[in-house]
Predicted model as a PDB file, atoms N, CA, C, CB and O in Angstrom, pLDDT in the B-factor column:
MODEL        1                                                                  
ATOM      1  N   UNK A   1      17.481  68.909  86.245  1.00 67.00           N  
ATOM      2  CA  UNK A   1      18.737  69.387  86.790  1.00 67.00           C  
ATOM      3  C   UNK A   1      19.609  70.023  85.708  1.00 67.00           C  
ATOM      4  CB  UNK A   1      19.483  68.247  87.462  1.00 67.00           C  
ATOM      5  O   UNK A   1      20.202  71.055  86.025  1.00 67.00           O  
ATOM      6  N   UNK A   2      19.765  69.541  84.469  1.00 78.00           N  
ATOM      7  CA  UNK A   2      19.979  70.053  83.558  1.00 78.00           C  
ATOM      8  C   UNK A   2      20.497  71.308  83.023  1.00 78.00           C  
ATOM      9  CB  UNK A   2      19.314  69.874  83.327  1.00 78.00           C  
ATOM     10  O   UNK A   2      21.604  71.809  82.822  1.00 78.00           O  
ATOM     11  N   UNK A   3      18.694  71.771  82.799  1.00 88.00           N  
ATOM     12  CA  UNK A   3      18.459  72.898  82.775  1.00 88.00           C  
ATOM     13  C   UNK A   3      18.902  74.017  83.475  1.00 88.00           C  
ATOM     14  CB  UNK A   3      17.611  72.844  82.828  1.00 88.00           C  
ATOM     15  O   UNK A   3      19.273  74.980  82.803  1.00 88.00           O  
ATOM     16  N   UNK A   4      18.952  74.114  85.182  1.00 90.00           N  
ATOM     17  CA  UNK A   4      19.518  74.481  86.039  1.00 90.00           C  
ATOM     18  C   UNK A   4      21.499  75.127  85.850  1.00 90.00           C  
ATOM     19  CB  UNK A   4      19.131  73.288  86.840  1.00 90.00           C  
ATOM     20  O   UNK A   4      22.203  76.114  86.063  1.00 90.00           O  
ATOM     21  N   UNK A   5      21.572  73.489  85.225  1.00 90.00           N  
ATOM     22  CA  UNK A   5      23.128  74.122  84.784  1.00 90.00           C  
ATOM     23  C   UNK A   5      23.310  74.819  83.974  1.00 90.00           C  
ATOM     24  CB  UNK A   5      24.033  73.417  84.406  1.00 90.00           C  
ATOM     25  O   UNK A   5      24.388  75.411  83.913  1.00 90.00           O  
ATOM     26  N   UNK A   6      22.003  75.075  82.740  1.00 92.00           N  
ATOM     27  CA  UNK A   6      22.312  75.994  81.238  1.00 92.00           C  
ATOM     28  C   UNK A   6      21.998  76.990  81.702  1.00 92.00           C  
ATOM     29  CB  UNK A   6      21.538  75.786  79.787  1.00 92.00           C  
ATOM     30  O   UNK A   6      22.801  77.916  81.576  1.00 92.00           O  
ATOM     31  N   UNK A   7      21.101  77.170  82.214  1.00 93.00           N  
ATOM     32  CA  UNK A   7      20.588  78.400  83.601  1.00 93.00           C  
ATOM     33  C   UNK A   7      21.284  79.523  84.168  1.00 93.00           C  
ATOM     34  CB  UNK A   7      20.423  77.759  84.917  1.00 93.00           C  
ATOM     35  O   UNK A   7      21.096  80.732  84.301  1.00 93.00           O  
ATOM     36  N   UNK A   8      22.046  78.775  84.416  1.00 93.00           N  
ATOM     37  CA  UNK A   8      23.084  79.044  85.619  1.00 93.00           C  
ATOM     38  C   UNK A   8      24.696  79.528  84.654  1.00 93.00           C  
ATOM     39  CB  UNK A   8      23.292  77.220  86.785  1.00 93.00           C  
ATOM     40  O   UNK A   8      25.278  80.612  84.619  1.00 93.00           O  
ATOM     41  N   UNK A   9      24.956  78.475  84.110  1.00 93.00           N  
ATOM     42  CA  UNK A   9      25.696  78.749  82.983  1.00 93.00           C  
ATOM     43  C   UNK A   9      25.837  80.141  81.719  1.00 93.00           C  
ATOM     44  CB  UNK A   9      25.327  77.699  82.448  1.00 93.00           C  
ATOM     45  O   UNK A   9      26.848  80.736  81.347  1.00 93.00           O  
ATOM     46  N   UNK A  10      24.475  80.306  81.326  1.00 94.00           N  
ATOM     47  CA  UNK A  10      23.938  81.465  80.387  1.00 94.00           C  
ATOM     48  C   UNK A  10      24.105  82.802  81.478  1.00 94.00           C  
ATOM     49  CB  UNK A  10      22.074  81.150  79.795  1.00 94.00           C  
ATOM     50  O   UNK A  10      24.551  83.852  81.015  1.00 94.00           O  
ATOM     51  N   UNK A  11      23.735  82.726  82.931  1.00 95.00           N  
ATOM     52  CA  UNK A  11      24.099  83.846  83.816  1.00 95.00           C  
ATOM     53  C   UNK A  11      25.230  84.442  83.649  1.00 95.00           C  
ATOM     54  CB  UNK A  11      24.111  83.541  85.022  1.00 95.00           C  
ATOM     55  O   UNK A  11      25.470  85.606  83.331  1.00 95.00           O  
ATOM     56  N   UNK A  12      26.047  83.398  83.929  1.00 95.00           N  
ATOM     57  CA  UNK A  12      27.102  83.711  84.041  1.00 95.00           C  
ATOM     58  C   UNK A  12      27.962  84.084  82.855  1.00 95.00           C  
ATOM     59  CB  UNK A  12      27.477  82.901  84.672  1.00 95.00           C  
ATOM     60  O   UNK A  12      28.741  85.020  83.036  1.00 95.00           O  
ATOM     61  N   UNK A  13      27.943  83.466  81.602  1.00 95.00           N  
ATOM     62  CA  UNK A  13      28.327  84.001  80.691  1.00 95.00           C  
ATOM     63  C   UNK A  13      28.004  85.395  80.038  1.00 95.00           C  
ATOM     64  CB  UNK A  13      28.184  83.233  80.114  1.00 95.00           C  
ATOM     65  O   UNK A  13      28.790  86.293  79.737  1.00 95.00           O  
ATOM     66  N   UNK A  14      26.616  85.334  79.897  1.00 96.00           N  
ATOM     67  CA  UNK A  14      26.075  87.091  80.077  1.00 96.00           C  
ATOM     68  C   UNK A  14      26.492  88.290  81.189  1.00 96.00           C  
ATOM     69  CB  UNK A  14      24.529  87.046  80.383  1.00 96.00           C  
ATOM     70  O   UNK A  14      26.765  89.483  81.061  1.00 96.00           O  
ATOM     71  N   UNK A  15      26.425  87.606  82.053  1.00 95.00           N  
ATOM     72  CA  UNK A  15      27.378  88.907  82.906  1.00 95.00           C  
ATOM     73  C   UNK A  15      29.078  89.051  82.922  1.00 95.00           C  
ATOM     74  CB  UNK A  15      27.060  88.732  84.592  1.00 95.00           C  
ATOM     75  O   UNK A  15      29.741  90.011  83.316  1.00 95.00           O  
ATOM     76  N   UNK A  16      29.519  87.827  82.383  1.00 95.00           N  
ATOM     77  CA  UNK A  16      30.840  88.291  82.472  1.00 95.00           C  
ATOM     78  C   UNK A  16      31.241  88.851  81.330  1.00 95.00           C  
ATOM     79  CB  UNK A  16      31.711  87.354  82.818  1.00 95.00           C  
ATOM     80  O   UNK A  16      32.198  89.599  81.529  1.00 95.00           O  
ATOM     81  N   UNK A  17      30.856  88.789  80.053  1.00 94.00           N  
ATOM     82  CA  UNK A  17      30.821  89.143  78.890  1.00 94.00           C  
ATOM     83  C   UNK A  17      30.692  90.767  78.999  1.00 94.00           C  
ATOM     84  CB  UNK A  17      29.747  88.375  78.178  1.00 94.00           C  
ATOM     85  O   UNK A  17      31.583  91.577  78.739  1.00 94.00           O  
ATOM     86  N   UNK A  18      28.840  91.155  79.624  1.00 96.00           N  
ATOM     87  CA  UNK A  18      28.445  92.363  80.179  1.00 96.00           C  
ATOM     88  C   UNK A  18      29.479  93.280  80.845  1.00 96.00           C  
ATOM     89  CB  UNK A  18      27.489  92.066  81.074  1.00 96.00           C  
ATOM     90  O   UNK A  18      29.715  94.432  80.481  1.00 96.00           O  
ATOM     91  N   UNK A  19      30.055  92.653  81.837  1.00 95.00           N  
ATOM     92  CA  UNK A  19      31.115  93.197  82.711  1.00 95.00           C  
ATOM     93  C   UNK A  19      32.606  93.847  81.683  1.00 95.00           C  
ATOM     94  CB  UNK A  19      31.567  91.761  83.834  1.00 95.00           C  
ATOM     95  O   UNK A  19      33.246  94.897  81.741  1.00 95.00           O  
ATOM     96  N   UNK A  20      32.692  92.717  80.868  1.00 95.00           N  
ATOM     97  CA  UNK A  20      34.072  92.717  79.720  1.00 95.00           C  
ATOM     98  C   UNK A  20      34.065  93.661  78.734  1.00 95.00           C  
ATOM     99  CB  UNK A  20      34.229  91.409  78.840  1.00 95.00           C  
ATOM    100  O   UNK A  20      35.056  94.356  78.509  1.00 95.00           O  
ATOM    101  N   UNK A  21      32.874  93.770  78.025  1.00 95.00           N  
ATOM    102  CA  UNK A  21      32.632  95.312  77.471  1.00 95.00           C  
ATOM    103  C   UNK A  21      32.499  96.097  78.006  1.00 95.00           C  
ATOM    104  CB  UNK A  21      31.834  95.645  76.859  1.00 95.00           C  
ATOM    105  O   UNK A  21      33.271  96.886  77.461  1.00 95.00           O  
ATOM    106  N   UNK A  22      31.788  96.902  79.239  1.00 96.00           N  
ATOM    107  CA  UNK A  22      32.004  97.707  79.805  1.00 96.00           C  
ATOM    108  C   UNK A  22      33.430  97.922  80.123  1.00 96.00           C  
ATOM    109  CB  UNK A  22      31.277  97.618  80.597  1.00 96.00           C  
ATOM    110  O   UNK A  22      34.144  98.732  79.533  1.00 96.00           O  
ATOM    111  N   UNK A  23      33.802  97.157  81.081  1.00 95.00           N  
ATOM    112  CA  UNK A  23      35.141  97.417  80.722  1.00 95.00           C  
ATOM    113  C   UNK A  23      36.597  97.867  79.756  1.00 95.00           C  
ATOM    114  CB  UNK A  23      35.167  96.873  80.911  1.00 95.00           C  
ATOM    115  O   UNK A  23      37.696  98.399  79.918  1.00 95.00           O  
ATOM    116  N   UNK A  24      35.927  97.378  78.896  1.00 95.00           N  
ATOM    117  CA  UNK A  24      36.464  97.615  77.652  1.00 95.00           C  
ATOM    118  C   UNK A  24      36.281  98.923  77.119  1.00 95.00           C  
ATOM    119  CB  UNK A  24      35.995  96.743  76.799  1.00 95.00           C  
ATOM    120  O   UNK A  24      37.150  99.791  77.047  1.00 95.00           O  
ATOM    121  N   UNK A  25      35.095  99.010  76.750  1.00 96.00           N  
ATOM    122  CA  UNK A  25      34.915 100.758  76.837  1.00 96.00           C  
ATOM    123  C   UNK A  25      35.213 101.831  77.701  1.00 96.00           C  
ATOM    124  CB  UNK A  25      33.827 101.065  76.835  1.00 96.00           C  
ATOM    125  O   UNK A  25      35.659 102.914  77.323  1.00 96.00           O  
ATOM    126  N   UNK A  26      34.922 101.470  79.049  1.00 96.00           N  
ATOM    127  CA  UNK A  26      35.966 102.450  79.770  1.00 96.00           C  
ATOM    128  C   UNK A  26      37.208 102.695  79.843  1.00 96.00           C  
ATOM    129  CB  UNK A  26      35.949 102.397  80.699  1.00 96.00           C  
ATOM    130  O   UNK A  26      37.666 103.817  80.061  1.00 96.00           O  
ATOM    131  N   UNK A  27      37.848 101.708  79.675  1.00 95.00           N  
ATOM    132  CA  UNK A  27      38.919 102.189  78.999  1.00 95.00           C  
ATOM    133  C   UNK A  27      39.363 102.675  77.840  1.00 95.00           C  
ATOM    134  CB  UNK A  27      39.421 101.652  79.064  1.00 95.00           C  
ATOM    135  O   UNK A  27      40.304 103.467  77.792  1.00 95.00           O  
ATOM    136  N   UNK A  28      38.888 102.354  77.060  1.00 94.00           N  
ATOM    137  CA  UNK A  28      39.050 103.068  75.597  1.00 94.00           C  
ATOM    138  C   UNK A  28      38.749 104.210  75.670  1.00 94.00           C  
ATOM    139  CB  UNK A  28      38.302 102.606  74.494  1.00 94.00           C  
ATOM    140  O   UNK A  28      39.393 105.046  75.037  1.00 94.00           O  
ATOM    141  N   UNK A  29      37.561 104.604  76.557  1.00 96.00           N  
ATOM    142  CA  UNK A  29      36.933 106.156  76.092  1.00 96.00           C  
ATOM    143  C   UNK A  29      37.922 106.892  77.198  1.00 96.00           C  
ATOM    144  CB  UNK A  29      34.842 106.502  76.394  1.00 96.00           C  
ATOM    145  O   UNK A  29      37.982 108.116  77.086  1.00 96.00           O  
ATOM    146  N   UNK A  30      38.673 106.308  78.212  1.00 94.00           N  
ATOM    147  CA  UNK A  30      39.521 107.114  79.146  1.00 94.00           C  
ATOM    148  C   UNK A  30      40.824 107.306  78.514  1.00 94.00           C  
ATOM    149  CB  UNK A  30      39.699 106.448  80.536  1.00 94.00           C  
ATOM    150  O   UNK A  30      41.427 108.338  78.809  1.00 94.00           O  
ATOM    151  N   UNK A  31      41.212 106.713  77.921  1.00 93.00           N  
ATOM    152  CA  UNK A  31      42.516 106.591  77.213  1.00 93.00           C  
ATOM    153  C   UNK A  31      42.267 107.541  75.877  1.00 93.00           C  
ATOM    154  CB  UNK A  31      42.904 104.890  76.829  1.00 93.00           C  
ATOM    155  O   UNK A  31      43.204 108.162  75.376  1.00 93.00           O  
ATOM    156  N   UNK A  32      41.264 107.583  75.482  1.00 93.00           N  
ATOM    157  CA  UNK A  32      40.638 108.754  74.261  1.00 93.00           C  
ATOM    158  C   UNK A  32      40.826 110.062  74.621  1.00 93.00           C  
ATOM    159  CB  UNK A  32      39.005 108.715  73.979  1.00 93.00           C  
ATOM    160  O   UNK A  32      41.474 110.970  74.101  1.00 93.00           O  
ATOM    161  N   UNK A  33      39.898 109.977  75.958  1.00 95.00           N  
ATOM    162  CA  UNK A  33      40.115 111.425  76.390  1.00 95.00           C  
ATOM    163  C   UNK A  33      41.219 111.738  77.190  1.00 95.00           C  
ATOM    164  CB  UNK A  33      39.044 111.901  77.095  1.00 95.00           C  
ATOM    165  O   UNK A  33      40.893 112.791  77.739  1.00 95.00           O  
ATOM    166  N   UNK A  34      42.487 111.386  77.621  1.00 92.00           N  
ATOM    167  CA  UNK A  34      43.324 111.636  78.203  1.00 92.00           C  
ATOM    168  C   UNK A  34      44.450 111.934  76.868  1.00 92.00           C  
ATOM    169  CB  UNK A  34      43.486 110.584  79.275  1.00 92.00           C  
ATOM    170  O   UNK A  34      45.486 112.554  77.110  1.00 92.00           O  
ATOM    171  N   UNK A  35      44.176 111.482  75.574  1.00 93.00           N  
ATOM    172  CA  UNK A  35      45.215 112.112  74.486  1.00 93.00           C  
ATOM    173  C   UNK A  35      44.117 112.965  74.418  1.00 93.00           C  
ATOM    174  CB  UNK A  35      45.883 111.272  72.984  1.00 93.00           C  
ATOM    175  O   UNK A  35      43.540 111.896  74.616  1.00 93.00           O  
ATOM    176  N   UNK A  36      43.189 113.863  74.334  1.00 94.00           N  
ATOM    177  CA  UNK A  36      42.442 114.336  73.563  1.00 94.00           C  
ATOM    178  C   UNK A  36      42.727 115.619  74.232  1.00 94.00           C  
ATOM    179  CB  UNK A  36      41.102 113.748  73.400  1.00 94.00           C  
ATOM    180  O   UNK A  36      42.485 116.689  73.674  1.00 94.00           O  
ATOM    181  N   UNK A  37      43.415 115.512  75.831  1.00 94.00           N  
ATOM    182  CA  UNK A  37      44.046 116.509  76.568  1.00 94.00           C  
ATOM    183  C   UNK A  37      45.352 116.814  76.631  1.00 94.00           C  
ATOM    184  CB  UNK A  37      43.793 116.372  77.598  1.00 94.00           C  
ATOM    185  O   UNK A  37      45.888 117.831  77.070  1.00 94.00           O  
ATOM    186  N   UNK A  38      45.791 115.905  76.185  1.00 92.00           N  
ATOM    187  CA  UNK A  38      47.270 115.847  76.325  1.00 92.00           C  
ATOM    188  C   UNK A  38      47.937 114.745  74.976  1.00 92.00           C  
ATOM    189  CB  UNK A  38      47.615 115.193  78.060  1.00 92.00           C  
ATOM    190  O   UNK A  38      48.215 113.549  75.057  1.00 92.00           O  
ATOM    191  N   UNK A  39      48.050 115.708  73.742  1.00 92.00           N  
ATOM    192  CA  UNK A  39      48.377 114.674  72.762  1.00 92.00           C  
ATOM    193  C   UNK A  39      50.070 114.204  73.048  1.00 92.00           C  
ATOM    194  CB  UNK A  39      48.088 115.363  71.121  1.00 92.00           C  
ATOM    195  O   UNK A  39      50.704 113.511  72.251  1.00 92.00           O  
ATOM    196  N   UNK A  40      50.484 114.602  74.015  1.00 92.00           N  
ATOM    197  CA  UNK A  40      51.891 113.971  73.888  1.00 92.00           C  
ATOM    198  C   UNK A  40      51.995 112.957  74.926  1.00 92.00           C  
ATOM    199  CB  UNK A  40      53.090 115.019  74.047  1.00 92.00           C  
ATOM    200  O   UNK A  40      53.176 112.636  75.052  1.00 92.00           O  
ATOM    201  N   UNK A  41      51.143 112.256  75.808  1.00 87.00           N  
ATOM    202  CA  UNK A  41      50.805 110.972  76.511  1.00 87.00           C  
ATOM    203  C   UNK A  41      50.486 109.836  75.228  1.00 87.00           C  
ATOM    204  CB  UNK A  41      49.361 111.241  77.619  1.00 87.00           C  
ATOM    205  O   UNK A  41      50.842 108.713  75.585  1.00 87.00           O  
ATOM    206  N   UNK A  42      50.096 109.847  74.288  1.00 89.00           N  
ATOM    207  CA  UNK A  42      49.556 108.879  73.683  1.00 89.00           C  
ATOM    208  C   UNK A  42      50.779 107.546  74.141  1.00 89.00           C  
ATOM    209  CB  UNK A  42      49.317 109.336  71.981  1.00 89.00           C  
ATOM    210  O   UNK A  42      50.612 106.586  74.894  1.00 89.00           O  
ATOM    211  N   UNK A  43      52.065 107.983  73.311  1.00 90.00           N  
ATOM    212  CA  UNK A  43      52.928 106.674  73.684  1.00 90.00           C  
ATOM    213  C   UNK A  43      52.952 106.390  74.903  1.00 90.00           C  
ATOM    214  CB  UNK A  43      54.274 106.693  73.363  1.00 90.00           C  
ATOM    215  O   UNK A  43      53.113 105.202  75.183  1.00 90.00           O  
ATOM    216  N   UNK A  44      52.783 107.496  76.137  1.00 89.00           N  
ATOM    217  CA  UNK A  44      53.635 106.841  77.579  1.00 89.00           C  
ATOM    218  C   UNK A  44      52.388 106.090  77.853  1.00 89.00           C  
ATOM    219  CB  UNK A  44      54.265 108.058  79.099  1.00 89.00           C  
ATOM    220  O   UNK A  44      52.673 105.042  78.432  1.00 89.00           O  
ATOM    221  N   UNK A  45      50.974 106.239  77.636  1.00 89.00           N  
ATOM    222  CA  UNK A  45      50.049 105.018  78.136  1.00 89.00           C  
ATOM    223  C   UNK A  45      49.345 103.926  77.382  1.00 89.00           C  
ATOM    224  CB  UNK A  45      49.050 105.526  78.742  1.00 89.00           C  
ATOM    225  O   UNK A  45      48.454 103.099  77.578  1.00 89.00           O  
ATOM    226  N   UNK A  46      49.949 104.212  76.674  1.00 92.00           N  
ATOM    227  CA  UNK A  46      49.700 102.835  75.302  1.00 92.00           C  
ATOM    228  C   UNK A  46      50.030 101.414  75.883  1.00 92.00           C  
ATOM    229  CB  UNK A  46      50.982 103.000  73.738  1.00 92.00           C  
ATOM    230  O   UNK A  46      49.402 100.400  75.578  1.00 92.00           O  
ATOM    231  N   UNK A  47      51.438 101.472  77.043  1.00 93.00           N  
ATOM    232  CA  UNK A  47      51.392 100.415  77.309  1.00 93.00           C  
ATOM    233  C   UNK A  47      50.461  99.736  78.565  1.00 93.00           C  
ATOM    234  CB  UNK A  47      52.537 100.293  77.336  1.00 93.00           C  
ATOM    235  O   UNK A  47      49.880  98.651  78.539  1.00 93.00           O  
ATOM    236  N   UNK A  48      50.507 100.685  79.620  1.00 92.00           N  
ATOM    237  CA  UNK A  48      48.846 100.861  80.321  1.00 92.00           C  
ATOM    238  C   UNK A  48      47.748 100.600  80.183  1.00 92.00           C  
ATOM    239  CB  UNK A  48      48.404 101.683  80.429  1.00 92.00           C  
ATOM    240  O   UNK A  48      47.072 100.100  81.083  1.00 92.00           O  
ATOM    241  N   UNK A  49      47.346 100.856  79.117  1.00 92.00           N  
ATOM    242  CA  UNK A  49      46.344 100.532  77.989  1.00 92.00           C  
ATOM    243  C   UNK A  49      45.996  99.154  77.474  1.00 92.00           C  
ATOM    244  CB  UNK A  49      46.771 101.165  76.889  1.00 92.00           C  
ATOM    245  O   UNK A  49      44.908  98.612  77.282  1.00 92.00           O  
ATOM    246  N   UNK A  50      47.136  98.782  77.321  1.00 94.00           N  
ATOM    247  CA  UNK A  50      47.189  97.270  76.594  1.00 94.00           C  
ATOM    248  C   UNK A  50      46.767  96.595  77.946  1.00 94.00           C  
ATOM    249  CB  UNK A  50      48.924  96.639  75.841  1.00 94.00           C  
ATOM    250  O   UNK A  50      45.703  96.014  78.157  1.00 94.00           O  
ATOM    251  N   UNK A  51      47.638  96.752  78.679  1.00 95.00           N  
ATOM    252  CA  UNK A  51      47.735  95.834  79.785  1.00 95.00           C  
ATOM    253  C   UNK A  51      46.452  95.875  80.352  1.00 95.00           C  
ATOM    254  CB  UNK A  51      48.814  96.149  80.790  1.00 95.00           C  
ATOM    255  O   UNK A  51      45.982  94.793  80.705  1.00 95.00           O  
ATOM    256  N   UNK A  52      45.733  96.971  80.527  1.00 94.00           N  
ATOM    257  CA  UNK A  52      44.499  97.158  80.925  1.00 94.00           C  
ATOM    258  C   UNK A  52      42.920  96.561  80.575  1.00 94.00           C  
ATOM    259  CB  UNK A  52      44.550  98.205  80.739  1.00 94.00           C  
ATOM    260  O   UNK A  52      41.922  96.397  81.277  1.00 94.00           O  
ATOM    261  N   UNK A  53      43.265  96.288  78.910  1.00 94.00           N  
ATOM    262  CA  UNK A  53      42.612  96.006  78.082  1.00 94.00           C  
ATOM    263  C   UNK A  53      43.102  94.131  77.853  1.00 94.00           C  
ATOM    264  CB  UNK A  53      42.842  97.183  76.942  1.00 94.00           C  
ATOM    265  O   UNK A  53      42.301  93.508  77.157  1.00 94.00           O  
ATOM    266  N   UNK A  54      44.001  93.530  78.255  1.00 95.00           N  
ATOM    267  CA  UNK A  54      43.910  92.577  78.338  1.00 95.00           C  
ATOM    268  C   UNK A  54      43.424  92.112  79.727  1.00 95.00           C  
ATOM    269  CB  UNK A  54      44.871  92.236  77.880  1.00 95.00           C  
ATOM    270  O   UNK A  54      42.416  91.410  79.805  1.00 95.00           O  
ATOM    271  N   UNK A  55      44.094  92.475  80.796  1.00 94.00           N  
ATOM    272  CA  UNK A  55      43.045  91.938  81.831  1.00 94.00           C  
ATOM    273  C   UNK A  55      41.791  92.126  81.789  1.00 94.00           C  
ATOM    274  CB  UNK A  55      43.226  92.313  82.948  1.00 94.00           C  
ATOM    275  O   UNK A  55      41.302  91.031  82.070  1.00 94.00           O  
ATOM    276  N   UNK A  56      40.665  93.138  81.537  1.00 94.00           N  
ATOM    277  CA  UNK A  56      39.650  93.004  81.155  1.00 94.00           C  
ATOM    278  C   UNK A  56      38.788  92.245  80.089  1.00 94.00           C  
ATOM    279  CB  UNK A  56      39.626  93.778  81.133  1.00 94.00           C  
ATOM    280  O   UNK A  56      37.566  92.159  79.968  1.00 94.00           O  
ATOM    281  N   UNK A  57      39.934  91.666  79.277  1.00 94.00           N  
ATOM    282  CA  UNK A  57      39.509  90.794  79.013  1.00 94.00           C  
ATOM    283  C   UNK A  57      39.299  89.211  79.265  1.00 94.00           C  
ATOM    284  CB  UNK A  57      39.753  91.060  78.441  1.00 94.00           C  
ATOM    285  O   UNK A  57      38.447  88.405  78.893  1.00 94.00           O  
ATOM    286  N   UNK A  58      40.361  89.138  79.996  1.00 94.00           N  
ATOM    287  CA  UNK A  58      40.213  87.968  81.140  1.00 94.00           C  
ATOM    288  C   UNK A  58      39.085  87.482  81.733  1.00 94.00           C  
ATOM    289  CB  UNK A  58      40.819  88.267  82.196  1.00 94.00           C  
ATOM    290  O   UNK A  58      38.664  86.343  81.934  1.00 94.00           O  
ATOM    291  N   UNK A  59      38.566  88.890  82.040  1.00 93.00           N  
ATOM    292  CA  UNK A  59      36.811  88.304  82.925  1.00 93.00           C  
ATOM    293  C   UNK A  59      35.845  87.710  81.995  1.00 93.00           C  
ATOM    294  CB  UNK A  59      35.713  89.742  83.655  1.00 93.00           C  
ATOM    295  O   UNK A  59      34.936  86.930  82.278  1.00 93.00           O  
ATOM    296  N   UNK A  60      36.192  88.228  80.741  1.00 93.00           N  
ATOM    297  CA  UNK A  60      35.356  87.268  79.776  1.00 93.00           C  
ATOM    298  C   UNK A  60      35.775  85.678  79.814  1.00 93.00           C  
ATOM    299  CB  UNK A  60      35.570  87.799  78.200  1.00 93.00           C  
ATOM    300  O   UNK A  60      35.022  84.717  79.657  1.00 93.00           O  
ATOM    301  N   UNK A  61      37.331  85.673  80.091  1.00 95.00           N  
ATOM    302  CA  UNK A  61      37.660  84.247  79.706  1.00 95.00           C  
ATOM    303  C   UNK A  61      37.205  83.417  80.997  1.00 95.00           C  
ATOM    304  CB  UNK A  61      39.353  84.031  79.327  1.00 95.00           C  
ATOM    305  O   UNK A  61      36.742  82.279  80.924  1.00 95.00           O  
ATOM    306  N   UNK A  62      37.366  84.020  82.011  1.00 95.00           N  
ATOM    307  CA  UNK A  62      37.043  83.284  83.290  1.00 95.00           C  
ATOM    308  C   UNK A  62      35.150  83.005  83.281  1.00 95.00           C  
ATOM    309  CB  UNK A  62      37.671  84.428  84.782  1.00 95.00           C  
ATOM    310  O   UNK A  62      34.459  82.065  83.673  1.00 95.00           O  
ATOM    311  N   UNK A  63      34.904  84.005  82.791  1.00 94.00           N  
ATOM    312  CA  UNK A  63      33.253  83.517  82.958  1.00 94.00           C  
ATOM    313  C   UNK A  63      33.021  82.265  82.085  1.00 94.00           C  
ATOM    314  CB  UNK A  63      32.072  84.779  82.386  1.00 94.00           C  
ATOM    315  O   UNK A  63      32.290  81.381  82.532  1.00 94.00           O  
ATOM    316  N   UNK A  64      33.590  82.131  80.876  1.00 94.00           N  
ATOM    317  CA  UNK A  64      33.450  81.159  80.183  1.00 94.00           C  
ATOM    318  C   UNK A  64      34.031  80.020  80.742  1.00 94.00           C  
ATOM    319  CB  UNK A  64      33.831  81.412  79.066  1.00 94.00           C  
ATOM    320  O   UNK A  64      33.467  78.964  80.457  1.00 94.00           O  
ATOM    321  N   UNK A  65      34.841  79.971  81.338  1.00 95.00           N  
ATOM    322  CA  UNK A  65      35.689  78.436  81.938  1.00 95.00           C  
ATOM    323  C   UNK A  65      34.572  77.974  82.771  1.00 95.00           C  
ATOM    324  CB  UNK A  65      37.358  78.616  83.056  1.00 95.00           C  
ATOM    325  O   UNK A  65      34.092  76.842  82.709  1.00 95.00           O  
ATOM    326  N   UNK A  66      34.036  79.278  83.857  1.00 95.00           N  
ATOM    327  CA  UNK A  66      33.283  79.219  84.593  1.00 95.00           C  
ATOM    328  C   UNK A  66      31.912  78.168  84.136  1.00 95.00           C  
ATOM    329  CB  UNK A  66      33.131  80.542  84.844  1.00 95.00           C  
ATOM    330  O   UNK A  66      31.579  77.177  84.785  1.00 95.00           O  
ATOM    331  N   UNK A  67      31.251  78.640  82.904  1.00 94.00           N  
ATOM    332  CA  UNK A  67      30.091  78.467  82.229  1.00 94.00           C  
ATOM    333  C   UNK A  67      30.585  77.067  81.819  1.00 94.00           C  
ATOM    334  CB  UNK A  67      29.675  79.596  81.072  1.00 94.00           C  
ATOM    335  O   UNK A  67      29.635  76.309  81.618  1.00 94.00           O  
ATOM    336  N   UNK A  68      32.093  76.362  81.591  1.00 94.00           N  
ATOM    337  CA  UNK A  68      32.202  75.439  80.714  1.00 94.00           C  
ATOM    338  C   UNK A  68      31.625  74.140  82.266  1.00 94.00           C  
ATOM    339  CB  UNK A  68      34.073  75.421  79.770  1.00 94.00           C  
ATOM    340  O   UNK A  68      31.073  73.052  82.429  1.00 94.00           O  
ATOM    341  N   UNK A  69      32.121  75.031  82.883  1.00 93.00           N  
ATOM    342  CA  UNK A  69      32.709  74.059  84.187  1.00 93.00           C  
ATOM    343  C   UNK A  69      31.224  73.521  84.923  1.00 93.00           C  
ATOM    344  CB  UNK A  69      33.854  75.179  85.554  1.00 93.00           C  
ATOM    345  O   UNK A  69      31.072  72.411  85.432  1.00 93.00           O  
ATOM    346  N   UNK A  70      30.066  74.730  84.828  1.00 91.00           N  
ATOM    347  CA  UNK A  70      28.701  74.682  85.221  1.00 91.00           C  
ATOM    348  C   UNK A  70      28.303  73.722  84.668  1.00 91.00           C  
ATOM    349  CB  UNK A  70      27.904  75.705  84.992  1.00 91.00           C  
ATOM    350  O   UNK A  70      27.694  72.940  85.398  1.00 91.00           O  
ATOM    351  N   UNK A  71      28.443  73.324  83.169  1.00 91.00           N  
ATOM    352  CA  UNK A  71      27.721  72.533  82.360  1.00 91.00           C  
ATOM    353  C   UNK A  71      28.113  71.138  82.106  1.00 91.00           C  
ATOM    354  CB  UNK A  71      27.640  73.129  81.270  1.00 91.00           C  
ATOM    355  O   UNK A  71      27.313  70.264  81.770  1.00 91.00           O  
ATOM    356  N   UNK A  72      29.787  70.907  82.337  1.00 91.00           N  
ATOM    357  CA  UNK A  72      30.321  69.507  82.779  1.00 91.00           C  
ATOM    358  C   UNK A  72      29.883  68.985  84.061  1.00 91.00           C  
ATOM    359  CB  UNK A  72      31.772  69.505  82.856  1.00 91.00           C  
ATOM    360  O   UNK A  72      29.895  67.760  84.176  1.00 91.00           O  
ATOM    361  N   UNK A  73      29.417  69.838  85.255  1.00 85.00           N  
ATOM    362  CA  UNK A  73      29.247  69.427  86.045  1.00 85.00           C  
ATOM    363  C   UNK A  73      28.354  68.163  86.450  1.00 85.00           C  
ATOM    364  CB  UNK A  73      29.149  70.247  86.363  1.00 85.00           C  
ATOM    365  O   UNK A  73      27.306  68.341  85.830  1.00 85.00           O  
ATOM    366  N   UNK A  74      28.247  67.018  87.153  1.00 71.00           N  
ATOM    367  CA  UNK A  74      27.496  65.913  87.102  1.00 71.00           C  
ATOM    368  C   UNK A  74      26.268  66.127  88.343  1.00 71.00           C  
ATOM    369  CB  UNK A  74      28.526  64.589  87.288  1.00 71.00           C  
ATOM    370  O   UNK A  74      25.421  65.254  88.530  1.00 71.00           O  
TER     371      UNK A  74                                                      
ENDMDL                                                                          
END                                                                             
């Protein structure tokens, strides 16, 4: 049964991780190319950006609670 939970656990941490970089890069490379068209946006979406780039990072944190929670499980 164990096993099942590291299993199950490693899924989930690999895809949410998976999911979190992608994410991450799409935004970066959209926010790249949107100054790369318009260098006088840089400040107005910087804060967009952030905000964007922290919720995406969230899904990393949730997969991990997720993964912690798989493996306490009894």
């Amino acid at each position: 049964m164990a096993n099942i939970q590291y299993l199950s656990a490693w899924i989930v941490m690999w895809l949410a991780g998976f999911w979190a970089a992608l994410a991450l890069w799409l935004i970066g490379k959209s926010r790249l190319e949107g100054i790369g068209r318009n260098p006088e946006s840089a400040k107005s979406s910087f804060l967009a950006a952030i905000i964007a780039l922290a919720l995406s990072e969230a899904i990393g944190i949730y997969g991990l609670v997720v993964a912690l929670m798989l493996i306490s499980a009894k």
